[in-house]
Each structure stands twice: as C-alpha cells, then as structure tokens.
C-alpha positions, 0 to 999 in steps of 0.5 A: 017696236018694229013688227021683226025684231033686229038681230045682232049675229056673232060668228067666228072662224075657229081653227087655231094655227090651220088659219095661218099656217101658210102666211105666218110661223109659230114662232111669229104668232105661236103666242096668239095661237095659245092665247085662243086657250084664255080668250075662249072662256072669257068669251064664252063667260060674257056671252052668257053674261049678255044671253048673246048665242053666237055661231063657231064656224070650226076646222074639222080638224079640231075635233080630235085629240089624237093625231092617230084619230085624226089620220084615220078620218081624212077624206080620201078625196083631197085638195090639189091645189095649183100652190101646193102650200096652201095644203094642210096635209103634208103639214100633219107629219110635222104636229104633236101626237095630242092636244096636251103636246100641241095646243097649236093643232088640236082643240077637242078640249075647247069644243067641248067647253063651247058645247058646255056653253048654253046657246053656242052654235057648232058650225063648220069652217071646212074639215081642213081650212079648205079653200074654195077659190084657189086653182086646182081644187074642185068640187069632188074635193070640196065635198069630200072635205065637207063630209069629213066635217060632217063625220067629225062633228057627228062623233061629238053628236053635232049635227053642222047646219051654218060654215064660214068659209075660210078668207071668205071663198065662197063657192059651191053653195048647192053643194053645202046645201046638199050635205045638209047645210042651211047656212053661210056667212055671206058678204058683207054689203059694201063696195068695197068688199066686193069679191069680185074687185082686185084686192089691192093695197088701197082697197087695204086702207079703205077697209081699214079707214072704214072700221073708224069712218062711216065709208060704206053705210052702216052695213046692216043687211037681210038674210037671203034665200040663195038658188041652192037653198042656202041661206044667206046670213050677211058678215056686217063687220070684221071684229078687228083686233085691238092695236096699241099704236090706234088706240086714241081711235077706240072710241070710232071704232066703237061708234062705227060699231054701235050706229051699224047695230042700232040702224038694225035694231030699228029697222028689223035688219041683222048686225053680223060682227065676226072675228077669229079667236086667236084675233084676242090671243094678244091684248086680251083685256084690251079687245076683251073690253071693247066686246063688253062695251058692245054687248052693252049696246046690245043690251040697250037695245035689246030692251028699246027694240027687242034686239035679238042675239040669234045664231047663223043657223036659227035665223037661217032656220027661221027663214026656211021654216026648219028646225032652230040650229041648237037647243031653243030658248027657255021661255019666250026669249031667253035672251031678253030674259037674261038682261 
C-alpha cells in the first residue's frame, strides 16, 4: 500500500434548467431537466451503497422553494454581461411561483434529500450560474453573488467551503477565498483542456475521442495550494452521458475510466469524476449502470490499495490542515468500513 491512500473525487455542477438556459429551451431538454427528479435518489442509494461522499457544487438558486424568497435574497450587485442573454435575472419574471408548479427552477426538496444523505458535500456553483470570464461582469459582482450563495445556503445551516465554477471559468480565486471558500475544482491536466486554447471543433473531437482512447494520459493529479489559499482539486474526467448511437463503445469508456483510477490508487494521486444531474435525466439505467460498474472499481481498489472516496472540501481541508468539510467518518474510515 502506497503511504498516501488515492482518492477517488466525485462532484457535480447542480443547477437544474440555469445550466442551460441560454444554449437550449424547455421543450428540447425539459425531460432531462425533470429526470434530475429520479437520478438524484438513485445516485444518492449508490453512494451509499458504495460509501462513496461526493461534493454537489449547487446554484444558489436552488435553494428556495418560493419565487417570492427567492426575490428577496438576490444581491443587489449583479452581473452586466457584454451578452445580455447570459443573465438569469430578466428570466425570474418568466419561472412558477414554487417547486411544486415548476420543478424546472426550483430544487429545495432535492437538497434536502442530499443533506439526508450521509457524506454529501453542499458546495457552491455560484448564486446564479454566474460566469466568470464573460465580458462585462467583474469582481464586485462576483463577490456579491458568492455571498448571495453564501446566505442561501446558511439558511439551511450549510456552511459552503468547495464551488464549481460554471462551464469551468475560473477566475477570481482570493476572492472565493475570502468569503471562506477553500476549494475548487480545477482543470483537468491534459492539453487539450487547456483554458487558454481556442475551443475549436477539432479540440471538440479530441475531447470526445479521448473518453474511448488513451489521448491525454491518465489524467490522475494532486491537489495543489493556489497563491490565493485556495485549494486545487484537479477535474480527472467529464462523466459523459450514455449515447445509444456509441453504445458498442461502453466498454472504452469504462476502461479509459477504470486505468485512470487505478494509476491513483497506485500512485497516492486523485481520480476526480464529475458530471450534471441532469446528464442522467435520459437513459437513466444506461448511465446509471455504468457509474456501478465504476464504483465497483472503486471498491476493488478500496480493498488493494486503500482508495479513498473523499469530497472536495476534505481533501482540501486535509491539505490545509482545517476542519473536514462535512461530518467525519465513523470510525477509522467509514468508507472502507462500508465495503
């Protein structure tokens, strides 16, 4: 066994319909969004299954039942964005009145299941889907969402410490930092993932052939101090959802998945899997079996290696010497206790 145990990171970017509002409509993905409704349970019963935690970067949004709640908490600092699409404000006139009326918008009922959940981090993915690379917002703006996020989730008595930043625009880390974040989800360290490269539809493909073919390595990192405090918890791989017409290609996909965790586990490195919800609103079972299959890596080598499933927030805590990001293991490690 290695003397640092790999650790196997699961986190999601949680938002329902505030993903995707400005690249699609309900009527194209409206089933996806409501099939986040069944995939949140089912994921939630394998994670327990497994003893996998996993760390649920959510749109501050989402924390409100009522459209009049949500009103009254929006920041009065907001995003002026060179595209004024990219907003999610002038869309609140437009949402139901509550959860029950519109499943679309609202998710209070869900974060109170992943609050149920033992091991689930609450993290942050912005108040509003906010983009931090988009012309025309800036850092005041930027701070007042995140401490939007902050008083959303306090309400609920969570105290956010990891965010996801949405289509993965990182920017203003000492800022996150100063409202007493601790971690982020950082890149993924491979070349053709580099933010600083045109995404052009070659790079598409690339990124698309390297889910099946070993193209980038196995794409197992470390977690890293940033010069703002922040912690730097590599993304490993995109979850990509199932697709009928690759299905012959399953079983690369589950290879390409399974090598990248086991070169962590022997090296003492992070494998960091992350997806949306509402990537398993469609073809349920289908993406829903491929995750098993995973975890069942996991499990193995939880038991070969001592693999560890941690959150975002614990290994960031663990690096900073700090306090766990949600509530500690029973025992010397629940996690291995639980296969």
């Amino acid at each position: 066994m290695v003397a640092s145990p790999g650790r196997f990171v699961i986190s999601f970017d949680f938002e329902l319909f505030w993903d995707v509002r400005d690249s699609t409509t309900l009527a194209r993905y409206g089933n996806n969004i409501l099939g986040v409704r069944d995939a949140v349970p089912r994921l939630l019963d394998l994670f327990e299954q497994y003893g996998v935690r996993s760390t649920w970067g959510t749109v501050g949004f989402l924390f409100f039942d009522d459209k009049d709640e949500l009103l009254a908490h929006l920041p009065a600092i907001r995003p002026r964005y060179a595209d004024p699409r990219l907003s999610p404000y002038g869309a609140i006139s437009d949402i139901g009145k509550d959860e029950r009326s519109d499943p679309y918008h609202f998710g209070l009922s869900l974060i109170r299941r992943l609050m149920s959940c033992p091991g689930q981090e609450i993290g942050t993915h912005t108040f509003s889907h906010y983009y931090c690379l988009e012309p025309g917002q800036d850092e005041s703006a930027f701070r007042a969402d995140l401490e939007a996020a902050k008083r959303a989730a306090l309400r609920l008595g969570i105290s956010l410490r990891s965010i996801t930043f949405p289509r993965h625009q990182i920017n203003y880390l000492r800022t996150c930092n100063e409202v007493g974040l601790i971690a982020f989800r950082g890149h993924p360290r491979a070349w053709m993932h580099d933010p600083n490269q045109r995404k052009t539809p070659a790079r598409r493909s690339l990124r698309l052939a390297n889910t099946y073919l070993n193209l980038s390595g196995h794409n197992a990192g470390r977690a890293a101090r940033e010069p703002s405090g922040m912690i730097d918890v590599p993304a490993s791989r995109f979850l990509r959802p199932f697709a009928a017409r690759l299905r012959s290609l399953e079983g690369l996909r589950l290879r390409r998945i399974a090598g990248g965790m086991r070169r962590a586990a022997a090296a003492g490195a992070i494998y960091h899997l992350w997806w949306h919800p509402h990537n398993f609103g469609a073809h349920l079972e289908d993406n829903l079996a491929m995750l098993q299959r995973t975890l069942d890596t996991f499990r193995e080598l939880a038991l070969e290696h001592g693999m560890q499933a941690d959150t975002m927030g614990e290994i960031a805590a663990d690096l900073a010497g700090g306090a766990p990001a949600c509530e500690p293991r029973e025992g010397a490690d629940a996690t291995r206790a639980a296969i």
